[in-house]
C-alpha positions in Angstrom: -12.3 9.2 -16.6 -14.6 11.5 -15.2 -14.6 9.2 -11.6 -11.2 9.3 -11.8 -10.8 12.6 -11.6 -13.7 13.2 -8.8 -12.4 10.7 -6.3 -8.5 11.9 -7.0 -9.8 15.9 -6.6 -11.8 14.8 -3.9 -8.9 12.8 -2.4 -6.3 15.8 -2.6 -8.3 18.4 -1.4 -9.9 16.6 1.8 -7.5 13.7 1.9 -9.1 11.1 4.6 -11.6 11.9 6.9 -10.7 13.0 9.9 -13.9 11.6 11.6 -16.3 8.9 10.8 -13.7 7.2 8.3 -15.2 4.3 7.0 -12.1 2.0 7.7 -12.1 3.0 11.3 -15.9 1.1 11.3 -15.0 -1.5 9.2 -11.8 -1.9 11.3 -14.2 -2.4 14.4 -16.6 -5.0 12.8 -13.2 -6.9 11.7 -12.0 -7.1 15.3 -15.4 -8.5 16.5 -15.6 -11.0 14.3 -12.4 -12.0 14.5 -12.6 -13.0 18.0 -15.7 -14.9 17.6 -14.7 -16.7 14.6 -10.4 -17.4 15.4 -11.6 -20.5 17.4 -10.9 -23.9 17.2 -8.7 -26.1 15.0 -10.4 -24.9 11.8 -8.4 -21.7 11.6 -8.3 -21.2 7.9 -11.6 -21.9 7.3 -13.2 -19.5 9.9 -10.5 -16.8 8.7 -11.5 -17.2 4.7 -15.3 -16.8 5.8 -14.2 -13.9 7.8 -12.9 -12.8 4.8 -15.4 -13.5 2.4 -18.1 -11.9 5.0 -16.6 -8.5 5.1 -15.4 -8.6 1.6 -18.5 -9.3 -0.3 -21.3 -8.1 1.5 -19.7 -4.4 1.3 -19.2 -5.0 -2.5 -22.9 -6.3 -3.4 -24.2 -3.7 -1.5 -21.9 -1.0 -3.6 -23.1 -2.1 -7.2 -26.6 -2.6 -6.0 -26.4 1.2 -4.9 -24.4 2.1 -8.3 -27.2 0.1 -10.1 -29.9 2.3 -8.8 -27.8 5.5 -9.2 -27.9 5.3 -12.8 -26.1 8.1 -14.9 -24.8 9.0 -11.1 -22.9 5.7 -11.0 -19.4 7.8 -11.2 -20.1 9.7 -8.5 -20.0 6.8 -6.6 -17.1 5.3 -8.5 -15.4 8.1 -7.6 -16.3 8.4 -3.6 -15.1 4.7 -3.4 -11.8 6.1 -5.0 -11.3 8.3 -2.3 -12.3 5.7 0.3 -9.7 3.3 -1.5 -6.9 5.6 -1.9 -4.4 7.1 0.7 -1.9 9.1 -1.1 -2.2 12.1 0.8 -2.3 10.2 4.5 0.8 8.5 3.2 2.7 11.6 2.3 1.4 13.6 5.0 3.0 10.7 7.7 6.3 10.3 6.0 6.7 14.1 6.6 5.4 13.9 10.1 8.6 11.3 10.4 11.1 13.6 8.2 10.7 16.9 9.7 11.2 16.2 13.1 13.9 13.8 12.0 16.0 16.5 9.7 15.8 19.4 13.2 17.4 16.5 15.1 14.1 15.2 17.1 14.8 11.7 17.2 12.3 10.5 20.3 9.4 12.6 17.8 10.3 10.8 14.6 10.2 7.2 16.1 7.0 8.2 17.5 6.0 9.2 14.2 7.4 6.2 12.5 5.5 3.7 15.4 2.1 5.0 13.7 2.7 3.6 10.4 5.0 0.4 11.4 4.6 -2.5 13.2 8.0 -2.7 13.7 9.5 -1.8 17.4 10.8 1.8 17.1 11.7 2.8 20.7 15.6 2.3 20.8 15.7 2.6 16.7 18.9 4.8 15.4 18.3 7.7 13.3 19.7 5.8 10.2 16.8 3.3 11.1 14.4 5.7 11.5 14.8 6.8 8.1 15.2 3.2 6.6 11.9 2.6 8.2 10.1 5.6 6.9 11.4 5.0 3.1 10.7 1.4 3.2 6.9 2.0 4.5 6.7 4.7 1.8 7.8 2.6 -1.0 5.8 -0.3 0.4 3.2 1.5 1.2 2.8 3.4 -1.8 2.2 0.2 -3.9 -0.5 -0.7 -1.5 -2.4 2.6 -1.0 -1.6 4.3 -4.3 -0.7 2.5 -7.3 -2.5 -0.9 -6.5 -5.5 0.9 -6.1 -5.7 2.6 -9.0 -5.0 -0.3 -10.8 -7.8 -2.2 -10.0 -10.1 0.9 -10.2 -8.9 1.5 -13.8 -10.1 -2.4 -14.4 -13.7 -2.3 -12.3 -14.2 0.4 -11.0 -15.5 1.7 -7.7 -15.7 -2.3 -6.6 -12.5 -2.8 -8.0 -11.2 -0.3 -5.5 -13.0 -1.2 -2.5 -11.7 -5.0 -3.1 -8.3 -3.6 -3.1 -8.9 -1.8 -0.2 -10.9 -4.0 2.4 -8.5 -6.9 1.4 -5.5 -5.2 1.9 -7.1 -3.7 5.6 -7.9 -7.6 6.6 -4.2 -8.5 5.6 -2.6 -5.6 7.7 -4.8 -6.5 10.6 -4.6 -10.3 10.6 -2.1 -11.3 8.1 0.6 -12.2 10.5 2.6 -15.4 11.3 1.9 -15.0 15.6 0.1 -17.6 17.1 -2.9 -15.6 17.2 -3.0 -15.3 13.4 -1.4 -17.6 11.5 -4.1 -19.9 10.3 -6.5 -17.4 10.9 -5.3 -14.9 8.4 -3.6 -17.1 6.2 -6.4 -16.6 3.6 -6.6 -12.5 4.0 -2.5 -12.6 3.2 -2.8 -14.7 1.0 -5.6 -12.7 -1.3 -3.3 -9.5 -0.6 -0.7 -11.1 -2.2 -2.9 -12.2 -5.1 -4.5 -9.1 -5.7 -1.2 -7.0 -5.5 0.6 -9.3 -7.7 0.6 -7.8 -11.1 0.6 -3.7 -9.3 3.8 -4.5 -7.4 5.6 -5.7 -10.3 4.2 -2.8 -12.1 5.8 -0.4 -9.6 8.7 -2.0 -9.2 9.3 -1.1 -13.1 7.8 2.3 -12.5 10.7 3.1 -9.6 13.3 1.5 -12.0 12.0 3.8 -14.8 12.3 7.0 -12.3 15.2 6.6 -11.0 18.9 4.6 -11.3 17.4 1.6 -13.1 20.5 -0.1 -13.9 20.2 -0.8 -10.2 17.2 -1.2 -9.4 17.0 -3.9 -11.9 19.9 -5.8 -10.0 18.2 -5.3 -7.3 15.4 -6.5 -7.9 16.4 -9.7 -9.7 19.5 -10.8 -7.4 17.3 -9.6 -3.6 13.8 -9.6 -3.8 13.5 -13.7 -4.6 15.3 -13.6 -0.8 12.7 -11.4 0.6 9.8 -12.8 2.2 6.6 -11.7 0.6 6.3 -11.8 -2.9 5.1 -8.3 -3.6 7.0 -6.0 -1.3 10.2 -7.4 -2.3 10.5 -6.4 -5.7 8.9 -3.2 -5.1 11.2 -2.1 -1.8 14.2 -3.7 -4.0 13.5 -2.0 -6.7 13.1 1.6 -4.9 16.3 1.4 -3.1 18.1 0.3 -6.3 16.6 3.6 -7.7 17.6 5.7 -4.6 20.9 4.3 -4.8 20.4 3.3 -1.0 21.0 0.3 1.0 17.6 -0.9 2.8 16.2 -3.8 4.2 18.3 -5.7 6.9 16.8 -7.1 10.7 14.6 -5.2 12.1 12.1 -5.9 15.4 8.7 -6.9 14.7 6.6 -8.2 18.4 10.0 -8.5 20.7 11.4 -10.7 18.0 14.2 -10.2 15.2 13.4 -10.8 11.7 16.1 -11.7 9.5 15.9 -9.5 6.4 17.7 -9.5 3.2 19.6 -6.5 2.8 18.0 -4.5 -0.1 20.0 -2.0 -2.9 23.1 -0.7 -3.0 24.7 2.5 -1.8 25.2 3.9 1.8 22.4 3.3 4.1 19.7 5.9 4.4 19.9 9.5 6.2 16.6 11.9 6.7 17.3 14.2 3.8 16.4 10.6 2.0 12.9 10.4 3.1 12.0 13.3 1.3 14.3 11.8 -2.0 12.1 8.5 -1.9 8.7 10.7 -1.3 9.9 12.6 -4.7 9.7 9.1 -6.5 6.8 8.0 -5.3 5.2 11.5 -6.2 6.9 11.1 -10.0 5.3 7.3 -10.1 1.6 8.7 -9.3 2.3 11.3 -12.0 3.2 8.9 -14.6 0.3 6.4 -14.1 -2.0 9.1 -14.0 -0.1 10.2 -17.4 -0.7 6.9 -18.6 -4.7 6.9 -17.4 -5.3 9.1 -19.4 -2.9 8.9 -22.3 -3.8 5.0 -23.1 -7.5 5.8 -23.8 -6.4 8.4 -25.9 -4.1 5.9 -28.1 -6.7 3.2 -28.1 -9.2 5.9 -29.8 -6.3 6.8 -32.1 -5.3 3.2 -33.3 -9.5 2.3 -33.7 -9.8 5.3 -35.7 -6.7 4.7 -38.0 -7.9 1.0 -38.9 
């Protein structure tokens, strides 16, 4: 508990680094070893090595540190839970995409938008501005936030950095372009392995929060049409909440993606990126809640039997 609270204290007051972010050097190493490893006709193979490289090593050298550091240990725990976690950067650029948005700034708010999507955002309306920006938020939130903290509440400090570093290696080489599709064919596919269980989780968080009757339909009758397995039920789920429509094509590298519509209700305006911020906000206060209430109920039951 005490970790918890350190890295999410340490994580709302400073929020990322500014400079010498970790990520930014880990991002670096993963670019040069992807280009001297994506060669040849063994793709997958190189890529899951890639993977393994820059996923372990960073992980053994973690509990060998939090070995040494003894009755310390959760102060590191808690450092590698503000490494992990990115609630504030996530807020802080769904703003940077609202404001300008709401005072009628389109050209600023796709600009805005372009640094969290890799969607094309030049000649987007402002209704697909602000389905972009509530889409990345919901998405974005299960990734940063809540899945996170999941796997921190099961191991830890490592738990979080595997959450982390995995999830980096998917957004970096987890896409189906020549370049990458054998390549980073195992990195997506751990994503989607270890954000399993935490999507589904906040899929029934944004139900609970918001108009669940809908986003239960939602989630049963649209995400199976959606392509990955995790952000469909937790993007369905939020815009059944929001009563709002999301989802539908969008532009990804020149190309149109065919996308399943997503919730029900008119599609989304600006004032709604701030609406879907709210219920991302509410979410983190109820698993927090439950963090801390669920080791409190565990004591209780022991001590009753």
């Amino acid at each position: 508990m005490a970790a918890l609270l350190f890295g999410l204290a340490i994580e709302w007051l400073f929020g990322e680094p500014r400079r010498w972010h970790l990520l930014v050097g880990f991002g670096r190493l993963a670019n040069a070893i992807e280009r001297a490893m994506n060669k040849g006709r063994i793709g997958i193979a190189m890529g899951a090595i890639s993977v393994m490289v820059l996923v372990v090593i960073p992980i053994f050298a973690f509990m060998v540190l939090r070995t040494y550091a003894q009755s310390w240990a959760w102060v590191l725990d808690g450092l590698a839970l503000w490494f992990a976690l990115g609630a504030k950067s996530l807020f802080a650029h769904v703003r940077a995409i609202a404001q300008p948005l709401m005072h009628g700034d389109l050209s600023a708010a796709r600009v805005a938008l372009s640094m969290i999507v890799s969607r094309d955002c030049a000649q987007l309306t402002e209704t697909e501005v602000a389905k972009g920006a509530i889409e990345s938020n919901l998405e974005n939130g299960a990734d940063a936030i809540f899945a996170t903290l999941f796997w921190f509440a099961l191991f830890g400090g490592a738990g979080a950095l595997l959450h982390r570093l995995s999830n980096t290696l998917d957004a970096m080489w987890g896409y189906r372009t020549p370049r990458f599709n054998e390549f980073g064919r195992f990195a997506a596919r751990l994503d989607d392995v270890l954000n399993y269980i935490p999507a589904r989780l906040v899929a029934i968080s944004y139900a609970f929060l918001g108009n669940t009757r809908q986003a239960v339909r939602a989630w049963h009758t649209q995400a199976p049409l959606w392509d990955s397995p995790n952000a469909g039920p937790v993007m369905a789920a939020g815009a059944g909440a929001l009563s709002l429509t999301l989802g539908g094509n969008a532009i990804y590298h020149g190309q149109v993606e065919v996308r399943t519509p997503l919730g029900f209700g008119p599609a989304p305006q600006a004032i709604d990126i701030e609406r879907s911020l709210r219920l991302v906000q509410k979410t983190l206060a109820l698993w927090l809640l439950s963090c801390v209430a669920l080791p409190v109920l565990m004591l209780l039951f022991q001590e009753w039997l």
